[in-house]
VOROGU-11025 format. One record per residue (C-alpha): residue in one letter; x, y negated, z negated. Coordinates in Angstrom, 2 decimals. Example, Ala and Ser with C-alpha at 12.3 -4.5 7.8 and 13.67 -1.06 7.14 Angstrom:
// VOROGU-11025
<site A, <12.30, 4.50, -7.80>>
<site S, <13.67, 1.06, -7.14>>
//
This chain:
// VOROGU-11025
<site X, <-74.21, -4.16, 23.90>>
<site X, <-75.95, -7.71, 23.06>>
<site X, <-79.13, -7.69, 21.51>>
<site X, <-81.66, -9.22, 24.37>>
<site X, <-82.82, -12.68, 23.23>>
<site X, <-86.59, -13.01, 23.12>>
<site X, <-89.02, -16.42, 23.34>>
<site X, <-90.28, -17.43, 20.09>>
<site X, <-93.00, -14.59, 19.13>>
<site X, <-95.06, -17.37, 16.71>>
<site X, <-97.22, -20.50, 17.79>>
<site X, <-95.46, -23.62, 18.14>>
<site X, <-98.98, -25.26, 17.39>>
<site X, <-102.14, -23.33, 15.72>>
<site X, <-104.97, -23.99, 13.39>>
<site X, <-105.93, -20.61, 12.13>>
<site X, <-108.29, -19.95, 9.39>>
<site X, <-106.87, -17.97, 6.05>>
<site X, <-108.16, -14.35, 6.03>>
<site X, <-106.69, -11.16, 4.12>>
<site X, <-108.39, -8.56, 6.70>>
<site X, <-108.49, -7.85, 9.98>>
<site X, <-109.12, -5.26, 13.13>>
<site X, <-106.51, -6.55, 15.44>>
<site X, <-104.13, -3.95, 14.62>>
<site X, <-106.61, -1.18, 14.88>>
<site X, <-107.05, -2.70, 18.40>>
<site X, <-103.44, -2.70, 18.99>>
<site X, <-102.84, 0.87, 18.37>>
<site X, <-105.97, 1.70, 20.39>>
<site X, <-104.33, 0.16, 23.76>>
<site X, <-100.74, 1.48, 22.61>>
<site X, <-102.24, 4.86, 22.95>>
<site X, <-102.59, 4.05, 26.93>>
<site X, <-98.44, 4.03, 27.04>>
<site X, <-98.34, -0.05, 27.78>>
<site X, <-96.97, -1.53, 24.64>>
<site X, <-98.36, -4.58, 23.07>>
<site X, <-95.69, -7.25, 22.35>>
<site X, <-94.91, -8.72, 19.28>>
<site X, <-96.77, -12.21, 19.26>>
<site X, <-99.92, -10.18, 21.18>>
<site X, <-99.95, -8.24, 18.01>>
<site X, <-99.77, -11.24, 15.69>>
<site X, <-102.33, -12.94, 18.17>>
<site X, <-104.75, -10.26, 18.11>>
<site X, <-104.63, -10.44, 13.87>>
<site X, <-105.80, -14.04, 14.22>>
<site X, <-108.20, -13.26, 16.91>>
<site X, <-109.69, -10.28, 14.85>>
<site X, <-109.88, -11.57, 11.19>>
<site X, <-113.08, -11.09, 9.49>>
<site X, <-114.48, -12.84, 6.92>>
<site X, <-116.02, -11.66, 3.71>>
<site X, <-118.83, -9.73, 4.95>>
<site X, <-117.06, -8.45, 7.58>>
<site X, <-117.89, -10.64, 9.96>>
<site X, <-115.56, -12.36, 12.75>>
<site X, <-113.95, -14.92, 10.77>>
<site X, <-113.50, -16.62, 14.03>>
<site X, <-116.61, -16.90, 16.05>>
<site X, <-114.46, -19.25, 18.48>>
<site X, <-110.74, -18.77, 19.56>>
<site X, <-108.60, -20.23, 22.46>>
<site X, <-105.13, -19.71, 22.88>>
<site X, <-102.81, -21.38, 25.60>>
<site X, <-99.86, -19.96, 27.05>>
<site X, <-97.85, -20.94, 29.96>>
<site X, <-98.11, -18.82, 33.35>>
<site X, <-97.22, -15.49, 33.73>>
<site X, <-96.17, -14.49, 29.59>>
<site X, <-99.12, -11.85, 29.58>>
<site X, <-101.56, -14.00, 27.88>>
<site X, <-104.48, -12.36, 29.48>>
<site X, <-103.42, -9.07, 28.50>>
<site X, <-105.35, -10.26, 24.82>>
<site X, <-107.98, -10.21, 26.30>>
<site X, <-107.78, -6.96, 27.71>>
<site X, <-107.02, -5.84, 24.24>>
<site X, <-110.36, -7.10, 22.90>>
<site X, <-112.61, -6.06, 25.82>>
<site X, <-111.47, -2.51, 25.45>>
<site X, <-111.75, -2.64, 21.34>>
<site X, <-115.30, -4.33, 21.69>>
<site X, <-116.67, -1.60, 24.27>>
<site X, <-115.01, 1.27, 22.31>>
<site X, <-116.68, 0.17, 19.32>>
<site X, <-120.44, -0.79, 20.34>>
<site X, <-120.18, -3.98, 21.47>>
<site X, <-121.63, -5.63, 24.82>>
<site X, <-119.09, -8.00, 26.45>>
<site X, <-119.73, -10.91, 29.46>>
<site X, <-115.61, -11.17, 30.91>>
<site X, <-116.08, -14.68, 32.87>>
<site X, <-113.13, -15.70, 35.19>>
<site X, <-112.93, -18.76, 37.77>>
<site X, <-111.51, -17.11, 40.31>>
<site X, <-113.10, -13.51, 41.46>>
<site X, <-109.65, -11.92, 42.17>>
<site X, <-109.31, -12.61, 38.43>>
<site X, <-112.26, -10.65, 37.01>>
<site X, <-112.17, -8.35, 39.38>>
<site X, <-108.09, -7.48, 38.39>>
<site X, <-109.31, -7.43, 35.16>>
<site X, <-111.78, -4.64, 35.90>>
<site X, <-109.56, -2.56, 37.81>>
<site X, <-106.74, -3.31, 34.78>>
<site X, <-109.59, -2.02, 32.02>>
<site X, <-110.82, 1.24, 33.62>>
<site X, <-107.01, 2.02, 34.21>>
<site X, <-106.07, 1.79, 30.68>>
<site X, <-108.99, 3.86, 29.17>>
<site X, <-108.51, 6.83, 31.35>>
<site X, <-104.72, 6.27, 30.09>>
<site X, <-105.83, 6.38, 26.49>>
<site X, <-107.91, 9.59, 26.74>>
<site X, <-111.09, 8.32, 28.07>>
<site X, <-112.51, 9.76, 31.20>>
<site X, <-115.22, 8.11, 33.83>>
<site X, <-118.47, 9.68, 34.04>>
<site X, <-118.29, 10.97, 30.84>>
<site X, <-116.60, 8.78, 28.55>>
<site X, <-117.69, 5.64, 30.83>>
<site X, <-119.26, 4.75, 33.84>>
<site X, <-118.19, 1.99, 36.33>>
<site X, <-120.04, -0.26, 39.16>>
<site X, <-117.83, -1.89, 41.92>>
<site X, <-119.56, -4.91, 43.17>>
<site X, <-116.68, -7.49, 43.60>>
<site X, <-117.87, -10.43, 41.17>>
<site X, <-120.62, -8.10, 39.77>>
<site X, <-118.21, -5.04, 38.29>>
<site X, <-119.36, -3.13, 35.60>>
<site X, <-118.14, -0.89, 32.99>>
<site X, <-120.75, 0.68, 31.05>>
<site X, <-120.38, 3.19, 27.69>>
<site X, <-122.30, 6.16, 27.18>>
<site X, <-122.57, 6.92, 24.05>>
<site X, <-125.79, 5.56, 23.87>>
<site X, <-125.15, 2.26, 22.03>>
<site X, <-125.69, -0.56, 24.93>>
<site X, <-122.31, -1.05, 25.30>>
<site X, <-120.91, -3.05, 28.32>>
<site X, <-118.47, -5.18, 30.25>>
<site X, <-119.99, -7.16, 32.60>>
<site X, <-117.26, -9.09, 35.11>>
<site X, <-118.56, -12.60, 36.44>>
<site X, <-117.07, -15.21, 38.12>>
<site X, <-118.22, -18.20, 36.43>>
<site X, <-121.26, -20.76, 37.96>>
<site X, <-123.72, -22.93, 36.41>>
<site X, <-125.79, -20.25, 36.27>>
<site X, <-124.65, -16.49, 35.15>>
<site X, <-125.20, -15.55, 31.88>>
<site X, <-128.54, -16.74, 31.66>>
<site X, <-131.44, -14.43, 30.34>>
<site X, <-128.84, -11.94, 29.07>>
<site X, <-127.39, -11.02, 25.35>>
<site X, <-123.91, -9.89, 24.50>>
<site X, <-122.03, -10.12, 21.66>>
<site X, <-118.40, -11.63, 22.80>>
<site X, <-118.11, -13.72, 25.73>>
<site X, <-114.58, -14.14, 27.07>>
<site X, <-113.41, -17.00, 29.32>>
<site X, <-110.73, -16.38, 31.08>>
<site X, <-108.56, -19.29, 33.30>>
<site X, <-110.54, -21.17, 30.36>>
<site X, <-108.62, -24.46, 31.52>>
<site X, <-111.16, -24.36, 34.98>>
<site X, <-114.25, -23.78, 32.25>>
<site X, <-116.74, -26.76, 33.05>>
<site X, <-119.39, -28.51, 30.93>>
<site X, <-121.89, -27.46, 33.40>>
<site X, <-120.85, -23.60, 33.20>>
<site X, <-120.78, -23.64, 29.00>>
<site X, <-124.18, -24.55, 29.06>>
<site X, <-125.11, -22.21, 31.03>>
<site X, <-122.86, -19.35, 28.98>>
<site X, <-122.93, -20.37, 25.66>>
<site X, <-126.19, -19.48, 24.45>>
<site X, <-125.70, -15.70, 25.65>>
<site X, <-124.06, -14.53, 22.32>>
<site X, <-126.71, -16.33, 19.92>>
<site X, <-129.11, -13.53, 19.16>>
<site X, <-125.92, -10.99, 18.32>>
<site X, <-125.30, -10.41, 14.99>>
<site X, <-121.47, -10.62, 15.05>>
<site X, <-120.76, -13.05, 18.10>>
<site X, <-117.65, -14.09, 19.15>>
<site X, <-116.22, -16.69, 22.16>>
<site X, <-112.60, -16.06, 23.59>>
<site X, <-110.69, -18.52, 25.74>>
<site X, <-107.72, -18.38, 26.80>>
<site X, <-105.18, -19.94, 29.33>>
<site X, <-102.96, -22.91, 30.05>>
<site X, <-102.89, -26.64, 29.79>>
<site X, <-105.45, -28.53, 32.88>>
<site X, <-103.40, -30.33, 35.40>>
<site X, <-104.06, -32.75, 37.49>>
<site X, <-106.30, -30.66, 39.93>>
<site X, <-108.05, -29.11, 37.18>>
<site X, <-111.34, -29.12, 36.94>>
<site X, <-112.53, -28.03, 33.01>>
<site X, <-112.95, -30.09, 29.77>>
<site X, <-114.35, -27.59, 27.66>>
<site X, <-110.96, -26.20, 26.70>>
<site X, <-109.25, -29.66, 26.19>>
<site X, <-111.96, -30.35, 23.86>>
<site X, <-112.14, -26.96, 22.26>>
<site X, <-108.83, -27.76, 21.20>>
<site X, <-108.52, -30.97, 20.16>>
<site X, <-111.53, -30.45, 18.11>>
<site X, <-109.75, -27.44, 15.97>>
<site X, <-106.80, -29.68, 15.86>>
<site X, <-108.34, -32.49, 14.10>>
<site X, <-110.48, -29.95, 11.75>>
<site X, <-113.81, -30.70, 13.78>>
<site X, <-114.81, -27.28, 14.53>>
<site X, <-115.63, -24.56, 11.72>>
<site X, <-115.43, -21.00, 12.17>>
<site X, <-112.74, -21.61, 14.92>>
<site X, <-109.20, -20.87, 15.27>>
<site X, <-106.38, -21.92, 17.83>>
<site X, <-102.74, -21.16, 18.87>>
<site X, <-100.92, -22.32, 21.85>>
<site X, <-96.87, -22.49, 22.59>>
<site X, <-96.15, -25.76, 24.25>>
<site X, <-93.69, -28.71, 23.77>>
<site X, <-94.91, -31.57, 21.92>>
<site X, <-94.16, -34.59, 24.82>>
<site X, <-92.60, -34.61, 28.58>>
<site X, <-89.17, -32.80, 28.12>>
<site X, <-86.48, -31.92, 29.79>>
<site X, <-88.01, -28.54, 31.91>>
<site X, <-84.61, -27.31, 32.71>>
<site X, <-83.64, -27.07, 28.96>>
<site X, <-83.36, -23.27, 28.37>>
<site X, <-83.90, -23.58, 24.76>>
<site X, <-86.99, -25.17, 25.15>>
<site X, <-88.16, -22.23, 27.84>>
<site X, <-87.53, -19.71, 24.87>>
<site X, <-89.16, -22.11, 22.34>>
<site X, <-92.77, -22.13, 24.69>>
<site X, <-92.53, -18.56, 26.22>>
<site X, <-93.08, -15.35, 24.03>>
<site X, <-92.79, -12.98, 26.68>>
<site X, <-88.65, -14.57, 27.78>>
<site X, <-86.89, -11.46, 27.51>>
<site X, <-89.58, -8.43, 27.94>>
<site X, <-91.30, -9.30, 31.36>>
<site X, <-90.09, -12.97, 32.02>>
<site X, <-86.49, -13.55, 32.49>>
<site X, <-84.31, -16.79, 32.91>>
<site X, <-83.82, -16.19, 36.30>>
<site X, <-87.45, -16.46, 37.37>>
<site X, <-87.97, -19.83, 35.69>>
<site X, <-85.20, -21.14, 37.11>>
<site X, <-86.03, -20.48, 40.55>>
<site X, <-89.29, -21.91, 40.09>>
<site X, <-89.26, -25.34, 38.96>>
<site X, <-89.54, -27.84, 40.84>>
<site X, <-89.16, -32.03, 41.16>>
<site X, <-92.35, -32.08, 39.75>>
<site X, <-91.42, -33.08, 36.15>>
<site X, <-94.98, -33.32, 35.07>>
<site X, <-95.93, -29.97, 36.14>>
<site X, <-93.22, -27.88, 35.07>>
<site X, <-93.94, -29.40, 31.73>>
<site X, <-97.48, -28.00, 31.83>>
<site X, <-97.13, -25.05, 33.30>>
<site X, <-93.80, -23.89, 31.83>>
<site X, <-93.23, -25.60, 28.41>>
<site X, <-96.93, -25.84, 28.02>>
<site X, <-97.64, -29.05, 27.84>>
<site X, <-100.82, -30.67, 26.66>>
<site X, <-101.35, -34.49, 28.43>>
<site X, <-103.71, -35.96, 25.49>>
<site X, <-105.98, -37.14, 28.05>>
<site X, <-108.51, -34.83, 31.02>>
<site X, <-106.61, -35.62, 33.91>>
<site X, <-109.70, -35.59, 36.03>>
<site X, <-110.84, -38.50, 33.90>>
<site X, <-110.76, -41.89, 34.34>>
<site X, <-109.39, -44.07, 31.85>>
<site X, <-112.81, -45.67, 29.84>>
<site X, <-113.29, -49.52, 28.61>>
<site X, <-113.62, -48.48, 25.33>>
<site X, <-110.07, -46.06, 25.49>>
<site X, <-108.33, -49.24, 26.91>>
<site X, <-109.40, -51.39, 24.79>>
<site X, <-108.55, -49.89, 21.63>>
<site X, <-104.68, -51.01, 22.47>>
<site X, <-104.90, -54.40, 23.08>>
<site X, <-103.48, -57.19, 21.05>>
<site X, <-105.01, -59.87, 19.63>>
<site X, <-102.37, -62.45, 19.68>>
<site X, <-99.13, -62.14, 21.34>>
<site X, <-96.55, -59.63, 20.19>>
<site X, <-93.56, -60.51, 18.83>>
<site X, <-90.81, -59.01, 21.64>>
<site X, <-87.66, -56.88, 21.03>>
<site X, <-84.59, -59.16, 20.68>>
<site X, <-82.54, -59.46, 23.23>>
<site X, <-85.51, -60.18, 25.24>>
<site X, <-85.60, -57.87, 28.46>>
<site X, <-88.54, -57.90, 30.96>>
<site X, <-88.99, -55.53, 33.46>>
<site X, <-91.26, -55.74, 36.96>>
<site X, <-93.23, -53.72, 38.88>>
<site X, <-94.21, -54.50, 42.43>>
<site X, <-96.85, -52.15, 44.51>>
<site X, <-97.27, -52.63, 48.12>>
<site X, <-100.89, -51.61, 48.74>>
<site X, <-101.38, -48.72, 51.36>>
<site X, <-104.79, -50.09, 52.82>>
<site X, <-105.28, -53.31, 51.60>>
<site X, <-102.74, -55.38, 52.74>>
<site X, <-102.09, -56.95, 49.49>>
<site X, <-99.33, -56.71, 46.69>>
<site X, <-99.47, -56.76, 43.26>>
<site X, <-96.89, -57.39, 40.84>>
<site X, <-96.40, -56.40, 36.87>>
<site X, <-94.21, -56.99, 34.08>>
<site X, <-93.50, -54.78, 30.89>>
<site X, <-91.50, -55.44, 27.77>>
<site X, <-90.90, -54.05, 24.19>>
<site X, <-92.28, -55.15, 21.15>>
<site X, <-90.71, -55.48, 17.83>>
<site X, <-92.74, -52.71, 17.04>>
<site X, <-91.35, -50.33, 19.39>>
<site X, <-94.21, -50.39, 21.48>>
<site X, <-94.01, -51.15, 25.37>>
<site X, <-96.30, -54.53, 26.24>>
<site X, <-97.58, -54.93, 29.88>>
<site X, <-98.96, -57.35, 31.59>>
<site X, <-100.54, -57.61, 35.25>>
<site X, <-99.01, -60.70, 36.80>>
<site X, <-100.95, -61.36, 40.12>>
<site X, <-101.86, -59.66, 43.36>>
<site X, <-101.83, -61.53, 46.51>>
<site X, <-102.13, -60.58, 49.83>>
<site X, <-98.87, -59.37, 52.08>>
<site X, <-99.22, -62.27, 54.76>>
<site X, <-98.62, -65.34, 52.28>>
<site X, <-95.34, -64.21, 51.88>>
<site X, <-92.97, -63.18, 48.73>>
<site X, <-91.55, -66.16, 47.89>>
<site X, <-94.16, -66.19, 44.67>>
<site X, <-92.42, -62.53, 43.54>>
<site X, <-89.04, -64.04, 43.44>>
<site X, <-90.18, -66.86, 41.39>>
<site X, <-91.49, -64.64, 39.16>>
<site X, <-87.61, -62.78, 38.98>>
<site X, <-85.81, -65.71, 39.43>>
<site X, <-87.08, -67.58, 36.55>>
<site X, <-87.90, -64.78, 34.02>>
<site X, <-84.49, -63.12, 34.56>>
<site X, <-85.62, -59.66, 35.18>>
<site X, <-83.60, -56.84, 33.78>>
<site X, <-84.75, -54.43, 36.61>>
<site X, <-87.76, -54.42, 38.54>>
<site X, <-89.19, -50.98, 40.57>>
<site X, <-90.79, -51.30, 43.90>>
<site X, <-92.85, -48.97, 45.80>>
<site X, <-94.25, -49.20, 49.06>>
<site X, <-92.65, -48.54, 51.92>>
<site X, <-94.10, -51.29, 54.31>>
<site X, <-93.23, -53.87, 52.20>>
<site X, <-90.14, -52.67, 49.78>>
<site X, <-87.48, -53.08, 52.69>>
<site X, <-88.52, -56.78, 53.11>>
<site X, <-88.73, -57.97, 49.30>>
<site X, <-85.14, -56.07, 48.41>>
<site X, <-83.75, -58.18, 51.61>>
<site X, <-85.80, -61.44, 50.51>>
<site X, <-84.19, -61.05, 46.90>>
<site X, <-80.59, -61.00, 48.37>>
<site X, <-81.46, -63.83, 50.24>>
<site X, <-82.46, -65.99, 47.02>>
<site X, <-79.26, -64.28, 44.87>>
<site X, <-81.74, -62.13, 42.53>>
<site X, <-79.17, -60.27, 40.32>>
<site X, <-80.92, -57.73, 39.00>>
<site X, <-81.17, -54.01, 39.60>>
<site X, <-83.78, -52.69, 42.39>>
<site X, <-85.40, -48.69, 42.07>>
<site X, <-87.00, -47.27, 44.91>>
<site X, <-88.49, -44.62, 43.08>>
<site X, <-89.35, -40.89, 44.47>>
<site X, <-92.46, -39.55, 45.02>>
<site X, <-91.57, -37.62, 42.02>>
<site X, <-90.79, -40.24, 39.96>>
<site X, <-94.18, -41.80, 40.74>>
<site X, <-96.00, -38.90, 39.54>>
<site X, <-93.62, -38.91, 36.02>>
<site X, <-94.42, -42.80, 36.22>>
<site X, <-98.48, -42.74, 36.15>>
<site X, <-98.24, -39.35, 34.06>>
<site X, <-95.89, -41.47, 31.48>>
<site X, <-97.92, -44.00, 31.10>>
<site X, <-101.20, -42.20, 30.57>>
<site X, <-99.34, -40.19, 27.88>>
<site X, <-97.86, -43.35, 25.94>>
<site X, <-101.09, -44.70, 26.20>>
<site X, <-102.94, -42.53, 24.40>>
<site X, <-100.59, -41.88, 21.79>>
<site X, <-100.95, -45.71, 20.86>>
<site X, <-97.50, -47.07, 22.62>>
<site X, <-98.54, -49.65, 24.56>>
<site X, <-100.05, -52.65, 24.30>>
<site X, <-102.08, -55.54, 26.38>>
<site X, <-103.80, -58.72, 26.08>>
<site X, <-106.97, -57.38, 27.41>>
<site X, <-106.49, -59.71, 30.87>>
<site X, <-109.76, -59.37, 32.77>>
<site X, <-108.44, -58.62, 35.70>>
<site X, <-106.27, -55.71, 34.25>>
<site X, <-109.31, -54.25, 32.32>>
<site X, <-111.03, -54.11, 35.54>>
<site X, <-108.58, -52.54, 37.44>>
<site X, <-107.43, -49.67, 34.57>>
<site X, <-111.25, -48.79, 33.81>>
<site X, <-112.91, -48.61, 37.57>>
<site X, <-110.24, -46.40, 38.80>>
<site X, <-109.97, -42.27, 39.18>>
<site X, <-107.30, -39.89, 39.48>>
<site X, <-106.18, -38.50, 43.26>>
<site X, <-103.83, -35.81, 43.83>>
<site X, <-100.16, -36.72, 45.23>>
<site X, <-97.34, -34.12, 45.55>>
<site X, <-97.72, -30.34, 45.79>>
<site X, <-97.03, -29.61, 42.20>>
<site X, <-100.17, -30.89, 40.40>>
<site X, <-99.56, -34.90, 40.16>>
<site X, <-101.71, -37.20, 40.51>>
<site X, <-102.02, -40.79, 41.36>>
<site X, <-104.54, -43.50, 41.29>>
<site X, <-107.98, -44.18, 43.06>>
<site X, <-110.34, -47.04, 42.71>>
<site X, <-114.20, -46.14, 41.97>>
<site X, <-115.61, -49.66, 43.12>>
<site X, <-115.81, -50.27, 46.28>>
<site X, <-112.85, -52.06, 48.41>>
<site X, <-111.73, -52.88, 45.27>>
<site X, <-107.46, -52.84, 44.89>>
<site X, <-105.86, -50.29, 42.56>>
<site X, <-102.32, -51.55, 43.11>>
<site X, <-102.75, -53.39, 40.49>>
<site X, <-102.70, -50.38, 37.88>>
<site X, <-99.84, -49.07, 40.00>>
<site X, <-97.85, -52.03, 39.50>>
<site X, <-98.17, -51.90, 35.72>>
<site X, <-97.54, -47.91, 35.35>>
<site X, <-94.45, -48.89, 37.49>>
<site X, <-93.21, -51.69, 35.39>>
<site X, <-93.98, -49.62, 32.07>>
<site X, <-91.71, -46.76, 33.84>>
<site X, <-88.83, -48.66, 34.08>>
<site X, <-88.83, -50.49, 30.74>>
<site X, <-89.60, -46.89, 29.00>>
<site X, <-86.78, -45.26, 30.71>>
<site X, <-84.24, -47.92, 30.55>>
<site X, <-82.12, -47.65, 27.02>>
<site X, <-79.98, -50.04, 24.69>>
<site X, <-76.61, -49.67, 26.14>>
<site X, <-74.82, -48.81, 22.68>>
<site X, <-71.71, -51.25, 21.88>>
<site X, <-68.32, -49.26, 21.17>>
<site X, <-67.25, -49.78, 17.89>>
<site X, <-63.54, -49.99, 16.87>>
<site X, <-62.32, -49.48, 13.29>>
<site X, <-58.67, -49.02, 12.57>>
//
């Protein structure tokens, strides 16, 4: 019989400081003892989670972790809060949701009695949904308090770990109202765990938690997540064993595959694990924008090939078109060409194709898109229209936020283009998490942003047709 294959039991990314002891496995066999079986990278987890230092300390007084949905990531957590209230410790379990905390209750009190311990003597509980309580008594303080998460719980009490769960919903707002509520323990500690923010996300904490023990900013911290490295292909089985530890115990092949979606973007994040380098609830700043542009022109890619980007406006009646090409550099160079108005006509947009000979251009809008394709048949525009899919518009804006920020594209810092990019927000599109674009000043046109991210789309998806090569 074939040996079941399993996902990939080690980080694909973590930043994990060097330690030779540890209590994880103590911890381990404690919840083994309940008959549910800890896995092998919740094991190796809990070591790193656990580690103390040389006075026996937490080595880690902050961890996060990110997994994508449904692996058993929060079952670490479980781990810990059952350790930590065995052992003397008081514990604050925060959630966003209250079905979550209050699971997590229920979960707890279940796997005590299955270890041996027994309520009303071992432990008592309080059922208050959002409010639950498991307290120890043995006489040494020890507690889990459930909350869901607001700007205010926490305050006024002391514990000694504080777990955030669904850490990617954790706001600025809530951490200063919860951080201070370990500082007068002796051995404090801060979990978070959970999965990358998408678009209708509303936390920065843990996108900042972790780019901060990514580029060494943040001592006495450690961090592991399983995700791909850039948008990939989410139908790739390899890559679903690659980013999911628990493929093959309690997640099988068959239940991915039945739930992705068109939504590129989002079965990045929440399957592969995907981390967008940017807070998708941000806007893009002046200063982030302006870090990419050029100073003097680039030199371009030869052959030269330009590719356009035309947005019909929903509201404003207007159109705006864009143009992106590649740089010798292997960057992508856009440019924001003009907006004008519906009701003075096309005839400037074919110009633009006519006499730049566009390799492709990408139109969206579906008020005006009919007319323009019809307009360039009518002037003999030979070059290759997309009407992209909704989907395809979410991969376009989510593309081009993610080359962005990784420094691979470029501008000339037009004025009307730095206005546009920097006064606009993300909106939700689709039902899978996407977003789209919004502008923050008032009757102001964000079709002009479109219009670029649709231009870039096209030139960054459109590859070097490779000449066949004959040798006898």
């Amino acid at each position: 019989m074939a040996e079941t294959r399993l996902g990939r039991q080690t980080p694909t990314v973590s930043a994990v400081l060097p330690y030779t002891e540890s209590k994880g496995q103590e911890a381990v066999q404690l919840y083994n003892k309940s008959g549910r079986i800890a896995q092998q990278w919740q094991e190796l987890i809990m070591e790193d989670i656990m580690a103390l230092d040389e006075n026996g300390k937490w080595l880690h007084m902050k961890f996060g972790w990110s997994v994508p949905r449904r692996n058993g990531k929060t079952e670490d957590l479980i781990i810990r809060a059952i350790y930590a209230v065995t052992h003397g410790e008081r514990v604050l379990y925060t959630a966003h949701r209250v079905t979550t905390s209050h699971n997590a209750w229920e979960k707890i009190i279940k796997i005590l009695s299955k270890i041996g311990f027994r309520e009303d003597t071992d432990f008592e509980t309080k059922k208050q949904r959002g409010a639950e309580v498991i307290e120890w008594l043995d006489g040494s303080d020890a507690v889990i308090n459930f909350r869901t998460r607001s700007t205010k719980g926490g305050l006024g009490e002391g514990y000694d770990l504080l777990i955030i769960d669904e850490a990617q919903e954790y706001t600025g707002d809530q951490e200063s109202a919860l951080k201070y509520v370990v500082t007068d323990s002796k051995n404090p500690q801060t979990l978070m765990c959970g999965t990358p923010p998408t678009a209708v996300s509303s936390g920065t904490v843990f996108l900042n938690f972790r780019r901060e023990c990514l580029t060494g900013k943040n001592e006495n911290a450690g961090w592991a997540e399983w995700s791909v490295p850039r948008l990939s292909d989410a139908h790739d089985p390899e890559l679903w064993y690659e980013t999911n530890p628990s493929l093959g115990t309690i997640l099988t092949e068959r239940t991915i595959r039945s739930e992705l979606g068109n939504d590129q973007t989002d079965d990045n994040i929440q399957r592969l694990g995907l981390w967008l380098t940017y807070s998708q609830k941000s806007a893009i700043s002046e200063r982030e924008w302006m870090q990419f542009k050029t100073d003097a022109p680039p030199e371009l890619k030869q052959p030269v090939k330009i590719f356009f980007g035309v947005k019909f406006a929903k509201t404003s009646g207007n159109v705006s078109l864009a143009c992106a090409v590649r740089t010798a550099e292997k960057k992508i160079f856009v440019e924001a060409l003009d907006c004008r108005p519906v009701r003075d006509g096309l005839d400037w947009i074919i110009g633009y194709l006519l006499n730049s000979h566009a390799e492709k251009v990408t139109v969206d809008g579906a008020a005006g898109a009919p007319l323009l394709v019809q307009n360039m048949k009518d002037a003999d525009v030979h070059c290759k229209v997309v009407l992209p899919k909704v989907s395809e518009i979410i991969e376009a804006n989510s593309l081009f936020e993610q080359n962005l920020f990784a420094g691979e594209i470029c501008h000339a810092a037009q004025p009307s283009l730095v206005q546009a990019v920097t006064n606009c927000e993300h909106r939700a599109i689709g039902a899978g998490g996407g977003f789209g674009y919004a502008s923050i000043l008032e009757n102001a046109d964000v079709s002009l942003v479109e219009a670029v991210t649709l231009a870039h789309w096209i030139c960054a998806n459109t590859k070097d047709k490779k000449k066949q090569v004959i040798t006898y």
